[in-house]
mmCIF file of the C-alpha atoms, coordinates in Angstrom:
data_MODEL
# 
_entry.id   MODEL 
# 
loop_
_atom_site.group_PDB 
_atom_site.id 
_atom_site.type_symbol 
_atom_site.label_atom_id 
_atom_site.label_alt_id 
_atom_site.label_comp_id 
_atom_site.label_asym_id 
_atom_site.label_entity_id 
_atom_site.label_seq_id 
_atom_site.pdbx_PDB_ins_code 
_atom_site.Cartn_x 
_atom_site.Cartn_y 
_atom_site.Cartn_z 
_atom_site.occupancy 
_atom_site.B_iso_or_equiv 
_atom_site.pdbx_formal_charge 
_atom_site.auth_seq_id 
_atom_site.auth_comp_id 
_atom_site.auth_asym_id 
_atom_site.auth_atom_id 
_atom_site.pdbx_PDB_model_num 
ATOM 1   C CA . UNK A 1 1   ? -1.036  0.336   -18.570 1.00 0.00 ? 1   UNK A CA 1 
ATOM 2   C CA . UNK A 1 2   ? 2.014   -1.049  -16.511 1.00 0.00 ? 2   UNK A CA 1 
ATOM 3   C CA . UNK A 1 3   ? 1.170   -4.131  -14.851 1.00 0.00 ? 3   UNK A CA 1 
ATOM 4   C CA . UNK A 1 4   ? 0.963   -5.198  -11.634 1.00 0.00 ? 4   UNK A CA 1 
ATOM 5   C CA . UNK A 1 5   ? 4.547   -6.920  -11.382 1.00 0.00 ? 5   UNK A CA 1 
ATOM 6   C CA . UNK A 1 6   ? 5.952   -3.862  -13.895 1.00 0.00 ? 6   UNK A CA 1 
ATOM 7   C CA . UNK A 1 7   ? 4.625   -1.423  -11.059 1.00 0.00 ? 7   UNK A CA 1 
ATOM 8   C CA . UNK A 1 8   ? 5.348   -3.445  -8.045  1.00 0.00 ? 8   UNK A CA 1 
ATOM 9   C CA . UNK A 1 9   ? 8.854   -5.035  -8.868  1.00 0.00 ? 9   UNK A CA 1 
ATOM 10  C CA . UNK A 1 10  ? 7.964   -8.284  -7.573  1.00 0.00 ? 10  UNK A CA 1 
ATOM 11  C CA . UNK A 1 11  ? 5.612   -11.010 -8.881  1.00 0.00 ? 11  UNK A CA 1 
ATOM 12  C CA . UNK A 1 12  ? 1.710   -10.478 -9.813  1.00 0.00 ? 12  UNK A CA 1 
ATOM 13  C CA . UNK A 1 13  ? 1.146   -10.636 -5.562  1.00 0.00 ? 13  UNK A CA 1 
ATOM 14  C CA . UNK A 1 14  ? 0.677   -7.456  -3.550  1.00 0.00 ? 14  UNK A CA 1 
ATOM 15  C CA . UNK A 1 15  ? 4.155   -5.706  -3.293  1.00 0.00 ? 15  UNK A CA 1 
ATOM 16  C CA . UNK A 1 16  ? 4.372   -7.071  0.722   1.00 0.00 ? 16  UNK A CA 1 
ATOM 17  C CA . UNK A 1 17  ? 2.986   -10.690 -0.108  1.00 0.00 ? 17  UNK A CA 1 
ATOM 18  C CA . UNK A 1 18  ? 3.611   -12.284 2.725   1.00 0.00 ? 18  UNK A CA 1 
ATOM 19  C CA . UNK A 1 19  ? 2.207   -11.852 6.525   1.00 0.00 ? 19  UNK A CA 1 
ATOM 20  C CA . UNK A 1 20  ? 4.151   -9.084  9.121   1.00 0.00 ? 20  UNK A CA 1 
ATOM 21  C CA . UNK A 1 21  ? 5.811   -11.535 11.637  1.00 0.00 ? 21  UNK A CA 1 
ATOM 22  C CA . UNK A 1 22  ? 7.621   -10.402 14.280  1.00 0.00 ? 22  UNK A CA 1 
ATOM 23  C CA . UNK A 1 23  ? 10.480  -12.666 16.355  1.00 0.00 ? 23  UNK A CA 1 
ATOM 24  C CA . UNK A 1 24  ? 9.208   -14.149 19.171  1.00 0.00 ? 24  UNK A CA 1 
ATOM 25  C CA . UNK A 1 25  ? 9.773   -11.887 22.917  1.00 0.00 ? 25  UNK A CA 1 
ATOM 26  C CA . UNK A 1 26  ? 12.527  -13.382 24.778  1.00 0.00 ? 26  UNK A CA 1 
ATOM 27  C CA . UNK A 1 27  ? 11.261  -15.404 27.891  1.00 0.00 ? 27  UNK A CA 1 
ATOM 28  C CA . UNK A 1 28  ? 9.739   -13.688 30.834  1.00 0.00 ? 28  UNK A CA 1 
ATOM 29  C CA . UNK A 1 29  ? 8.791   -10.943 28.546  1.00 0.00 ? 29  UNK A CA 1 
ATOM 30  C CA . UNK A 1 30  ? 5.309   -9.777  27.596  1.00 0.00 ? 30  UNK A CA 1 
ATOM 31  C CA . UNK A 1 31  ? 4.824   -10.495 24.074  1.00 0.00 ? 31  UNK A CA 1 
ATOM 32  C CA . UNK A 1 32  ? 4.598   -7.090  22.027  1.00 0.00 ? 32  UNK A CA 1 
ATOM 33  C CA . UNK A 1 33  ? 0.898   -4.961  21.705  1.00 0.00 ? 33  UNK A CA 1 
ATOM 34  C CA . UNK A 1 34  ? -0.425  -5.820  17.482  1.00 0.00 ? 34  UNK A CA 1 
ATOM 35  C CA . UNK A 1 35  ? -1.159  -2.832  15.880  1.00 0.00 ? 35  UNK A CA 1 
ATOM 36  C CA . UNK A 1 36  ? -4.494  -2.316  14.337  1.00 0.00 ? 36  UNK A CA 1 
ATOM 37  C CA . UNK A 1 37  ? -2.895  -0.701  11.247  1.00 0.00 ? 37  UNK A CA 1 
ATOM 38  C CA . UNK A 1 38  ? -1.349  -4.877  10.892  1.00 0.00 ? 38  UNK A CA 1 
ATOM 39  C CA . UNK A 1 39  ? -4.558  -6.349  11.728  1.00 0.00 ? 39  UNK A CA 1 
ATOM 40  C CA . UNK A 1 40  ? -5.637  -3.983  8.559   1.00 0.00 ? 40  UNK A CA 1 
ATOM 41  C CA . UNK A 1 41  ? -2.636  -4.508  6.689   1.00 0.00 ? 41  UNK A CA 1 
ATOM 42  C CA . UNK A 1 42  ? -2.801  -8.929  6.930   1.00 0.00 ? 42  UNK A CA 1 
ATOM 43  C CA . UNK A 1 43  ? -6.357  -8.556  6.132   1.00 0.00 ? 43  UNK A CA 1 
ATOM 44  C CA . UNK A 1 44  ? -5.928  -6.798  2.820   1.00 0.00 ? 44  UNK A CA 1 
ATOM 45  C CA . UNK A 1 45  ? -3.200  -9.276  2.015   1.00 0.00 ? 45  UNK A CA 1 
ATOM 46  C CA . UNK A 1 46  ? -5.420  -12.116 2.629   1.00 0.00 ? 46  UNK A CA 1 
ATOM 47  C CA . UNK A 1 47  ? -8.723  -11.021 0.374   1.00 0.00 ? 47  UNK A CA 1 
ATOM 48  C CA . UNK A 1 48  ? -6.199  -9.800  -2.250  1.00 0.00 ? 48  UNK A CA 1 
ATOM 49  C CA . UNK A 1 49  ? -4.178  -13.088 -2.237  1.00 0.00 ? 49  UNK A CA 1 
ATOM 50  C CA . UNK A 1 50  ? -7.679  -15.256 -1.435  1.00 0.00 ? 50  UNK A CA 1 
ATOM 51  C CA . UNK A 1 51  ? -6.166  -16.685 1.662   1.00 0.00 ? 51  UNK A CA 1 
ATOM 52  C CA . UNK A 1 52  ? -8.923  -18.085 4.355   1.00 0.00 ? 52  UNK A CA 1 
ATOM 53  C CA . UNK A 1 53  ? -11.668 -16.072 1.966   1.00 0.00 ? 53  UNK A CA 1 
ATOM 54  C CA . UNK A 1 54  ? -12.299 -15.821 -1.964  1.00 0.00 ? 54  UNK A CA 1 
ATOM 55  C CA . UNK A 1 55  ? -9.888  -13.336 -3.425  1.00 0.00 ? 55  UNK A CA 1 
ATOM 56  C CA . UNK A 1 56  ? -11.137 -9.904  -3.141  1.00 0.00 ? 56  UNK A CA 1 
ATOM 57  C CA . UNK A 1 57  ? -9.133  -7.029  -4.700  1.00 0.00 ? 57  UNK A CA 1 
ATOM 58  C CA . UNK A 1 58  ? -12.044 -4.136  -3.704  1.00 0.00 ? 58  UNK A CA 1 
ATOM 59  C CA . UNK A 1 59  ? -11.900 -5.360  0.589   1.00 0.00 ? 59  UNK A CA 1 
ATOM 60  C CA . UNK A 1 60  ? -7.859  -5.885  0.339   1.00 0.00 ? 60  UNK A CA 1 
ATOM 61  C CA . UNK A 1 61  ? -8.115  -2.253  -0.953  1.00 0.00 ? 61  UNK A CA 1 
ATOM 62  C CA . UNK A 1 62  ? -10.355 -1.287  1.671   1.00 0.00 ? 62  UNK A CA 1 
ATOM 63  C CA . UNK A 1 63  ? -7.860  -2.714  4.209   1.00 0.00 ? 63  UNK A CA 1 
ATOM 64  C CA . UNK A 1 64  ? -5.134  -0.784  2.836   1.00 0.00 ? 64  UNK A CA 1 
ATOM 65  C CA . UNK A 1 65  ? -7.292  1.791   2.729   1.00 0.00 ? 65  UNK A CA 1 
ATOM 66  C CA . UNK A 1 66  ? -8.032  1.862   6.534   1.00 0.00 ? 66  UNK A CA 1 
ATOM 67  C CA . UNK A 1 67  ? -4.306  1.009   7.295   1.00 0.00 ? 67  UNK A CA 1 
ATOM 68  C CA . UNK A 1 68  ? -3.447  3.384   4.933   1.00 0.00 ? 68  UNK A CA 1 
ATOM 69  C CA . UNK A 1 69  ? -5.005  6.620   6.348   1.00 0.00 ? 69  UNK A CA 1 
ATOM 70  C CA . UNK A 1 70  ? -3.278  5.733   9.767   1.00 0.00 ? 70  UNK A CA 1 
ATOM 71  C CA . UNK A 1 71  ? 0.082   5.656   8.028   1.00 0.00 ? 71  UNK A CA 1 
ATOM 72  C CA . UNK A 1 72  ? 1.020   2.629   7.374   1.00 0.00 ? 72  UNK A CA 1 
ATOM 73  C CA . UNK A 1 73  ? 3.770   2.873   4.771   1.00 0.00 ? 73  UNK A CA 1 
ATOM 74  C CA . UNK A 1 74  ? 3.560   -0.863  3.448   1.00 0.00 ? 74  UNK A CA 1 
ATOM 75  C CA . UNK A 1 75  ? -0.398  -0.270  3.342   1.00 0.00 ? 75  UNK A CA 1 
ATOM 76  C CA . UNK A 1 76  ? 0.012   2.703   1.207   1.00 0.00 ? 76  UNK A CA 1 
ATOM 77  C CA . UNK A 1 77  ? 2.380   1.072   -0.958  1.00 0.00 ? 77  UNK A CA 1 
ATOM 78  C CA . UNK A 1 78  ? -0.108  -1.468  -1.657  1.00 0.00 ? 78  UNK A CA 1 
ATOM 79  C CA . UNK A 1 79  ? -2.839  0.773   -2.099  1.00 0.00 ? 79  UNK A CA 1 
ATOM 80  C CA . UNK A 1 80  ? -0.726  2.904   -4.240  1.00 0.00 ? 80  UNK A CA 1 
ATOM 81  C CA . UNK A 1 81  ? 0.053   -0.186  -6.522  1.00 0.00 ? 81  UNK A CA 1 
ATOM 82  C CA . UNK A 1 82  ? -4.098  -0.606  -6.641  1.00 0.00 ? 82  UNK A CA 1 
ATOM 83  C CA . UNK A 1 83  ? -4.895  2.699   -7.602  1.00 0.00 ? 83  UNK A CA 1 
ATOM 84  C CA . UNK A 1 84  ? -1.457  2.342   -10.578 1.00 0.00 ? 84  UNK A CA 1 
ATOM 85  C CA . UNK A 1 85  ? -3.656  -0.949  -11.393 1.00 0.00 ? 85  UNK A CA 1 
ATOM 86  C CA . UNK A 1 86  ? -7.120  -0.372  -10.956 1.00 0.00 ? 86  UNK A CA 1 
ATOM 87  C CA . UNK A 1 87  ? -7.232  -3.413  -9.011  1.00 0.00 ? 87  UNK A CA 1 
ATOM 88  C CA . UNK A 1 88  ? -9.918  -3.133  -6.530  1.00 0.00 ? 88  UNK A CA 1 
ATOM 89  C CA . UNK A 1 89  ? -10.935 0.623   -7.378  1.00 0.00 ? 89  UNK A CA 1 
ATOM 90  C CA . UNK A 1 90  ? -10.579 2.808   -10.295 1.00 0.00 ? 90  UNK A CA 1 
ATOM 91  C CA . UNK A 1 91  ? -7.389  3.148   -11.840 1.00 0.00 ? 91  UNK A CA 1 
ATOM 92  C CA . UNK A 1 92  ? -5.843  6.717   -10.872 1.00 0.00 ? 92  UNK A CA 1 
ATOM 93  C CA . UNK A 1 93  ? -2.448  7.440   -11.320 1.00 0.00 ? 93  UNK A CA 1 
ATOM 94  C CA . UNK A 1 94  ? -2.518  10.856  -9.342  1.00 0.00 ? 94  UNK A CA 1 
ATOM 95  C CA . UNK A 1 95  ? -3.450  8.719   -5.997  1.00 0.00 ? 95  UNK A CA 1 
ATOM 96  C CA . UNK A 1 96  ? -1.507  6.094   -7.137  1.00 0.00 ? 96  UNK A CA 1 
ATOM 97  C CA . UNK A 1 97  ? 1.514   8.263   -6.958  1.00 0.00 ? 97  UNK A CA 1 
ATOM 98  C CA . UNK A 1 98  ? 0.457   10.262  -3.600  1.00 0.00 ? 98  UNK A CA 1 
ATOM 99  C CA . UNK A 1 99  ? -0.117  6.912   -1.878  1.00 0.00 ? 99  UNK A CA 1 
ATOM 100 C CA . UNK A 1 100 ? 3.682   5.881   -2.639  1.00 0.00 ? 100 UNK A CA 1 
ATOM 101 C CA . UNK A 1 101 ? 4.870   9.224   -2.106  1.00 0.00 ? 101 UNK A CA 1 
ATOM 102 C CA . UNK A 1 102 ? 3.975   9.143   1.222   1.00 0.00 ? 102 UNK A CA 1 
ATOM 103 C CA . UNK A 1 103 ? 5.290   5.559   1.908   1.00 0.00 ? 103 UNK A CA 1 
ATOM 104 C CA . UNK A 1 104 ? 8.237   6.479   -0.253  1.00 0.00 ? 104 UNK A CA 1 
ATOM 105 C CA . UNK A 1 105 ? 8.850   9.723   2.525   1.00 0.00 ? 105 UNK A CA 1 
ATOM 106 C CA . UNK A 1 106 ? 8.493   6.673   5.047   1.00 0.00 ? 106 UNK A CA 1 
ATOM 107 C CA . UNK A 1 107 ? 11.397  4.714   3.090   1.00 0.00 ? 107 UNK A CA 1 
ATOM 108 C CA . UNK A 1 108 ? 9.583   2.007   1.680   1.00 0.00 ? 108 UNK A CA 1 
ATOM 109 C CA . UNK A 1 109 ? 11.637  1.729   -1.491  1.00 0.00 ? 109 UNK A CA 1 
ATOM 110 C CA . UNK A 1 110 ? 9.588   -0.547  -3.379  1.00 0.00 ? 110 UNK A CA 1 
ATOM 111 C CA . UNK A 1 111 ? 7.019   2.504   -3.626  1.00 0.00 ? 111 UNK A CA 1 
ATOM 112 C CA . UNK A 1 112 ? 9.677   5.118   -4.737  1.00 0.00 ? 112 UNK A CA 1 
ATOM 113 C CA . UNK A 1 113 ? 9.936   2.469   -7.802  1.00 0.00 ? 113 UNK A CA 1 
ATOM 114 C CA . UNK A 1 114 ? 6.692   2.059   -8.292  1.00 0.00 ? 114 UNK A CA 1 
ATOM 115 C CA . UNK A 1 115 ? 6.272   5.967   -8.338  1.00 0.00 ? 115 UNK A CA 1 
ATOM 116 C CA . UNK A 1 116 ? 9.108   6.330   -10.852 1.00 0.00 ? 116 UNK A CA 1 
ATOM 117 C CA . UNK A 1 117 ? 7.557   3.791   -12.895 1.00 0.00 ? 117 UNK A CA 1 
ATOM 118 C CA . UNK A 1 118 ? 4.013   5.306   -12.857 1.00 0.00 ? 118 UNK A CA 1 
ATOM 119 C CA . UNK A 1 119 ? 5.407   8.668   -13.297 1.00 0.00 ? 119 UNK A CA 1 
ATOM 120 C CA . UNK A 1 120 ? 6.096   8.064   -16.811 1.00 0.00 ? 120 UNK A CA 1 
ATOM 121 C CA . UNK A 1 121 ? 2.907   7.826   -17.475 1.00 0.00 ? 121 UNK A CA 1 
ATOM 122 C CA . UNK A 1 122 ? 1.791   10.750  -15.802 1.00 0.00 ? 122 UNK A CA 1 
ATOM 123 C CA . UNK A 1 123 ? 1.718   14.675  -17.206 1.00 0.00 ? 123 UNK A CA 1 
ATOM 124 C CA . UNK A 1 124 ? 3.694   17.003  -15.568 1.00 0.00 ? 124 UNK A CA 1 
ATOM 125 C CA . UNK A 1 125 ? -0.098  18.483  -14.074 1.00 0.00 ? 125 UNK A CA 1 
ATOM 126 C CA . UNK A 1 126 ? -0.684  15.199  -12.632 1.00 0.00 ? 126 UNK A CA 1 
ATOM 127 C CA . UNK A 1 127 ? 2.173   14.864  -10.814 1.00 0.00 ? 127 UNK A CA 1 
ATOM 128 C CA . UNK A 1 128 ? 1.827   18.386  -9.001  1.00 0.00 ? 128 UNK A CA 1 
ATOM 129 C CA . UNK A 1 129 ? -1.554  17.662  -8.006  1.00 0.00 ? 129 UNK A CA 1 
ATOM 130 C CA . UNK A 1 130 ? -0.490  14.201  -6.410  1.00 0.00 ? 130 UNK A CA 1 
ATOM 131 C CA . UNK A 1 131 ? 2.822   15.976  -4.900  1.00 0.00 ? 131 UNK A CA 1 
ATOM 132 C CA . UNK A 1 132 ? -0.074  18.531  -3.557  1.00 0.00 ? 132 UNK A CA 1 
ATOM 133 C CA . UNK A 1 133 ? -2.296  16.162  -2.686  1.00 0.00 ? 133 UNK A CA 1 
ATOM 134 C CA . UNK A 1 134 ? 0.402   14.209  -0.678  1.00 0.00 ? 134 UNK A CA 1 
ATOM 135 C CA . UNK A 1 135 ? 1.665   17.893  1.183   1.00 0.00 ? 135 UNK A CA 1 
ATOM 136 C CA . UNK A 1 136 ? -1.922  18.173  2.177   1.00 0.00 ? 136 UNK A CA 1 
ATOM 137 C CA . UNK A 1 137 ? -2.258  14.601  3.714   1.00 0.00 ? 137 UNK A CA 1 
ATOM 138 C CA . UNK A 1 138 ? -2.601  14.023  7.244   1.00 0.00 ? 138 UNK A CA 1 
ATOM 139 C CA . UNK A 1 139 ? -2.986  10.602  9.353   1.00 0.00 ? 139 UNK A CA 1 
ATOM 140 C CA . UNK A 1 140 ? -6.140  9.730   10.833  1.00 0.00 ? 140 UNK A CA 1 
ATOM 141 C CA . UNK A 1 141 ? -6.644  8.288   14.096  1.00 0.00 ? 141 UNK A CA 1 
ATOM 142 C CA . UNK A 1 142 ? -8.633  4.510   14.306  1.00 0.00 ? 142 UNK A CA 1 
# 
């Protein structure tokens, strides 16, 4: 099985390890809305690093999970690095690869590695049924 830092490119931390920050609104400006999907997102990065709460890899892959299914491309590149792993939830390479398809279709590069990576490992009926599974996918709404 390829390891975490094998699939992710990066260290044994979640592909994104670090907290979305945005640049601070000019003054006399209204600072911008937070998206739930980051709420989501930071929270999946903090039980899976064990920031503020023991380290958790099954809630940070809820998390992604719920970011995840709204779209969130560096959500599903995490979960998609999860599912490669079996950190969190049962290892499953054809999620694995649907989740970073779809954040790989967003242009999250790091997950079109991780795919290619995976992929090896995969059988050519594998792959179809994650490319399928990934057609089929649709957003959902919070």
């Amino acid at each position: 099985m390829p390891s975490r830092s094998t699939i992710s490119g990066c260290s044994t931390t979640p592909a994104r390890a670090c907290r979305r920050t945005m640049p601070p609104p000019p003054p006399g400006t209204a600072k911008p809305p937070i998206r739930g999907t980051d709420a989501q997102f930071n929270l999946g990065l903090l039980y899976d690093n064990g920031q503020g709460a023991p380290q958790d890899h099954a809630a940070a892959a809820a998390w992604y999970r719920k970011a995840a299914d709204q779209g969130d491309a560096e959500a599903q590149t995490n979960l998609g690095i999860a599912y490669a792993t079996g950190q969190g939830v049962a290892q499953d390479y054809v999620l694995a690869r649907m989740w970073l398809n779809l954040a790989a279709a967003q242009g999250d590069t790091s997950a079109g590695k991780a795919r290619d990576v995976i992929t090896t490992s995969m059988t050519p009926a594998e792959i179809a049924e994650a490319q399928r599974l990934a057609s089929a996918w649709k957003p959902t709404r919070p």
